[in-house]
TORZA-66593 format. One record per residue (C-alpha): x, y, z; residue number from 0; residue in three letters. Coordinates in nm, 4 decimals, m for minus. Example, Ala and Ser with C-alpha at 12.3 -4.5 7.8 and 13.67 -1.06 7.14 Angstrom:
<atoms>
<<1.2300,m0.4500,0.7800>,0,'Ala'> <<1.3670,m0.1060,0.7140>,1,'Ser'> 
</atoms>
This chain:
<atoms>
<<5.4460,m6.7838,m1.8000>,0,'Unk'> <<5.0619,m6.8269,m1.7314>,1,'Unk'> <<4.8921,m6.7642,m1.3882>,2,'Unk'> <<4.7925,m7.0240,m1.1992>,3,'Unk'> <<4.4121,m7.0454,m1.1702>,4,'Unk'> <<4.3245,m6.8334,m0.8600>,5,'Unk'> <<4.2164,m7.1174,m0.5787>,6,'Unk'> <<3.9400,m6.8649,m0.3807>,7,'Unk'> <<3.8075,m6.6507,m0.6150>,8,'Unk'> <<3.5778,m6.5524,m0.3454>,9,'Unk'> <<3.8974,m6.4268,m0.1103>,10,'Unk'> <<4.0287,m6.2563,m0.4734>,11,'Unk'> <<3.7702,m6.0348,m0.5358>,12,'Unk'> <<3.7959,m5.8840,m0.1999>,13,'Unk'> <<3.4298,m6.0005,m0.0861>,14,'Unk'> <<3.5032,m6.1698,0.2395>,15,'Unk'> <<3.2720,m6.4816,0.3928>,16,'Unk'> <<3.1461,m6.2717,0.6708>,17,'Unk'> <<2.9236,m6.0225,0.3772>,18,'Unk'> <<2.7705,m6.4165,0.2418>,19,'Unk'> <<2.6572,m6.4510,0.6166>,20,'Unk'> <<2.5665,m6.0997,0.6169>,21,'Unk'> <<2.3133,m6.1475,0.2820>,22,'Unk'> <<2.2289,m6.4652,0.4147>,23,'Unk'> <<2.1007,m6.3830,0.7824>,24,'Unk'> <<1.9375,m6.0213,0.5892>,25,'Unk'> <<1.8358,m6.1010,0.2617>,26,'Unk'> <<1.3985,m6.0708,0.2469>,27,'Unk'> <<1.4155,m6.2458,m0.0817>,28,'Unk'> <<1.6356,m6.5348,0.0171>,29,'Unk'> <<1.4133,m6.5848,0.3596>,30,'Unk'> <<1.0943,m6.4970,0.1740>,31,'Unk'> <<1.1859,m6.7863,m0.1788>,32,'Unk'> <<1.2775,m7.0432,0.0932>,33,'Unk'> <<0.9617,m7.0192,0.2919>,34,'Unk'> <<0.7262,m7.0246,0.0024>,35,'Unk'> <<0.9146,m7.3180,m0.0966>,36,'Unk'> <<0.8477,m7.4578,0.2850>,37,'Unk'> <<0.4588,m7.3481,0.2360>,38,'Unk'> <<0.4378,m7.4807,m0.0826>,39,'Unk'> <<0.5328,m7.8363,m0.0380>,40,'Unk'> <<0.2991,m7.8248,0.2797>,41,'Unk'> <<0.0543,m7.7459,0.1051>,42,'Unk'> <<0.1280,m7.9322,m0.1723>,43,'Unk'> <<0.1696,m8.2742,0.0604>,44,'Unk'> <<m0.2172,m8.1191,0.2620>,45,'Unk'> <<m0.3878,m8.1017,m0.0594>,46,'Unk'> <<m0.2436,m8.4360,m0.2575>,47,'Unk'> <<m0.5141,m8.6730,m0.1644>,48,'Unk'> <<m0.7434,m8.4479,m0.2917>,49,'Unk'> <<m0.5235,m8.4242,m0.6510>,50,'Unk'> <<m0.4033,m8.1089,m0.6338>,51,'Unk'> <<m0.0787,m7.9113,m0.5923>,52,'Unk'> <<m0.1193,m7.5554,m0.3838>,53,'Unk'> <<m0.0326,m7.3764,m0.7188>,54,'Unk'> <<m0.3850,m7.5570,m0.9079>,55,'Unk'> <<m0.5831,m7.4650,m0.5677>,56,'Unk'> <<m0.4859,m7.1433,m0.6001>,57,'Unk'> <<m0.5235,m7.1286,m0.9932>,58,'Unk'> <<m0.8602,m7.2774,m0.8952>,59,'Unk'> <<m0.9733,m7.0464,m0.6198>,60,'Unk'> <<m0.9268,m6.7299,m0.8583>,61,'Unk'> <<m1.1955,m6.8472,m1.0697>,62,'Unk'> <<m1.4026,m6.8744,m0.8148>,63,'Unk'> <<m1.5802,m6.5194,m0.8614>,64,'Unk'> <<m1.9613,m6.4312,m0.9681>,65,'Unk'> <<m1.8802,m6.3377,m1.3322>,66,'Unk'> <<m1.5900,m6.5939,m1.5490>,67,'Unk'> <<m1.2844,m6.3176,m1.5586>,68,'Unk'> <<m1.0544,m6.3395,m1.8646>,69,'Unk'> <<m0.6979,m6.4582,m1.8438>,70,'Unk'> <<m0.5690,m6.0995,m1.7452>,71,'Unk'> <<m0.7247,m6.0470,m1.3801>,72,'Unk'> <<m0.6212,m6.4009,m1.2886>,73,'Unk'> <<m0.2781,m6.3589,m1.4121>,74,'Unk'> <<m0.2376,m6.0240,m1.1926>,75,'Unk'> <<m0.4050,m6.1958,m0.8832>,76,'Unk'> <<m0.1741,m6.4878,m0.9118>,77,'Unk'> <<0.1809,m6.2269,m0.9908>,78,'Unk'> <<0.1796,m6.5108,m1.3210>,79,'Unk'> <<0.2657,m6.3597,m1.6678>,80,'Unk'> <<m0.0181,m6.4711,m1.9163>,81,'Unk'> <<0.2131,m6.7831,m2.1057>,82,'Unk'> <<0.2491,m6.9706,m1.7323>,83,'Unk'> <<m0.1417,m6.9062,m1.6493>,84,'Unk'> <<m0.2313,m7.0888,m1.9677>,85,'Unk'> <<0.0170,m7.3429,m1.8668>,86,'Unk'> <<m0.0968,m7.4216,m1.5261>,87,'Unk'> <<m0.4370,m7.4268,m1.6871>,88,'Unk'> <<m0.3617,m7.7337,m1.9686>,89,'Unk'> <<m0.4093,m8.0119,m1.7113>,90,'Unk'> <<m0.7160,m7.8502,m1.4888>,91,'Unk'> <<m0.8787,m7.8268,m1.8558>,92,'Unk'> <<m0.7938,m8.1744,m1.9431>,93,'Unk'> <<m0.9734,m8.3328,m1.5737>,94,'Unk'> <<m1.2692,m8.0949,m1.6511>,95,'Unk'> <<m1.2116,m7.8517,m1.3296>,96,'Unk'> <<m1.2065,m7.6020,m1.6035>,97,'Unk'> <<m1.3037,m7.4778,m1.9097>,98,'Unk'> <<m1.1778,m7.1763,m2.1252>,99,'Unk'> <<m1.3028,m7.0626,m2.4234>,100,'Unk'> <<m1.3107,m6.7819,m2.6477>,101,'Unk'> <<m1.4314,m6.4253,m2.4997>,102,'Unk'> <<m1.7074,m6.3168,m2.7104>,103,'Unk'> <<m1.6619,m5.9376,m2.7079>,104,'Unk'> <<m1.2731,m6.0320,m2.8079>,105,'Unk'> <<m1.1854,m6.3144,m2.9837>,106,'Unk'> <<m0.8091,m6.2409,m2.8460>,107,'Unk'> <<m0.9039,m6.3249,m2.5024>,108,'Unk'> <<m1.0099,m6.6513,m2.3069>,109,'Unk'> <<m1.2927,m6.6618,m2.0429>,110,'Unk'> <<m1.1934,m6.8627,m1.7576>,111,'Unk'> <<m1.5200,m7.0533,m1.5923>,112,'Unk'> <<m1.4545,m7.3006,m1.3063>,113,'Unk'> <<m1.6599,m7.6155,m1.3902>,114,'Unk'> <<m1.9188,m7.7934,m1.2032>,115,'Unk'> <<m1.6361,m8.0572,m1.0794>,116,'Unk'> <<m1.3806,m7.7712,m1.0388>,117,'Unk'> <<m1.6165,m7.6381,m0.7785>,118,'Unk'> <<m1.6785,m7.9709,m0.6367>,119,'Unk'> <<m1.3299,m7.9961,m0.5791>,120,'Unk'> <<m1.2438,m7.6950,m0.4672>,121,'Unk'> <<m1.5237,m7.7261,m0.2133>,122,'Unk'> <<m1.4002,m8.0734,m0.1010>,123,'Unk'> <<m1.0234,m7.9467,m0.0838>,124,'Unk'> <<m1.1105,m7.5946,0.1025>,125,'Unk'> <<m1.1410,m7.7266,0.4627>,126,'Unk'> <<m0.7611,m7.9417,0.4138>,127,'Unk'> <<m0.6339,m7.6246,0.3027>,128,'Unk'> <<m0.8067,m7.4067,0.5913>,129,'Unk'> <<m0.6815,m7.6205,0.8801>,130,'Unk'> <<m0.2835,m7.6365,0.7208>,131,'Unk'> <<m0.3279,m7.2656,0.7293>,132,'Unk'> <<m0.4867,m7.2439,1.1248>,133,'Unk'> <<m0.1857,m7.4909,1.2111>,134,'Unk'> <<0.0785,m7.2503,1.0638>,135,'Unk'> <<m0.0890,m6.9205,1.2002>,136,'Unk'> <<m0.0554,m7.1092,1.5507>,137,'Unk'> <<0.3267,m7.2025,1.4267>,138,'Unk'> <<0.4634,m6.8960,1.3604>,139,'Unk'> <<0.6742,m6.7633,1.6517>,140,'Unk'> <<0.5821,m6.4041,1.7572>,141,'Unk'> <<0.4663,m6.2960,1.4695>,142,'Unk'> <<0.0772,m6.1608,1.3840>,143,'Unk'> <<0.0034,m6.4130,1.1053>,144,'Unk'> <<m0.2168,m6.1125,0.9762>,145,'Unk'> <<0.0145,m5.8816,0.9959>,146,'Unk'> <<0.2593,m6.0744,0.8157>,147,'Unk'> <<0.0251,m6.1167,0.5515>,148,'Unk'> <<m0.0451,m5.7212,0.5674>,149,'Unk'> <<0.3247,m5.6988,0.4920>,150,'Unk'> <<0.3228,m5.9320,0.2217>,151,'Unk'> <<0.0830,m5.7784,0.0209>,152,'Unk'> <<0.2238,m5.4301,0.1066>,153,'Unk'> <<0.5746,m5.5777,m0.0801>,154,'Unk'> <<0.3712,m5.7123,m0.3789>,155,'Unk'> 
</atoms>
């Protein structure tokens, strides 16, 4: 005779509902997912009349240095694995906020230069994205925003 399917597998493998409350009230990677997903379509929503989702301000802010970096420094700033950088960088190419071309001291690497109208932009979208960040520093409840952020980069 075959067993009947167990009906609470959960109850079965002896990991009772109180330890999912446990990993859900303690888990830093659970709380810290679902508030970058919070931030992000805040941001996302702040920044859409100017065209841009908080991932291509960002993508666009790390170009924003005195020398064009290669794909390598951006992709560490932005914790982004080379394959997704050149990704998010297909459509800023194609409006002309940026331009990547060959590195001449190695034709295996791509120079990264925020354009004319990428800096435009980015100018024009900077003060939207300043005041959504003063309005959640105000927000947060007891907490040093910069000491959050201290903490932040400490786990990254």
């Amino acid at each position: 005779m075959s067993r009947p399917p167990d009906l609470n597998p959960v109850a079965d493998s002896g990991l009772p509902f109180e330890t999912t409350l446990l990993v859900r009230d303690r888990c830093l990677c659970l709380h810290v997912q679902r508030a970058a997903r919070a931030l992000g379509r805040r941001f996302d929503l702040a920044l859409r009349p100017h065209g841009l989702t908080n991932g291509q301000f960002s993508v666009l802010m790390s170009l924003n240095r005195p020398e064009p970096p290669s794909m390598g420094p951006v992709a560490s700033l932005l914790a982004m694995d080379r394959t997704t950088l050149t990704a998010a960088l297909k459509p800023l190419e194609r409006r002309g906020l940026v331009q990547v071309t060959p590195d001449l001291n190695d034709a295996r690497s791509r120079i990264l230069k925020l354009t004319a109208k990428g800096r435009k932009l980015l100018a024009e979208a900077l003060p939207v994205w300043k005041k959504t960040h003063d309005d959640i520093d105000r927000e947060i409840p007891g907490i040093d925003p910069e000491g959050l952020r201290k903490a932040l980069r400490a786990l990254s």
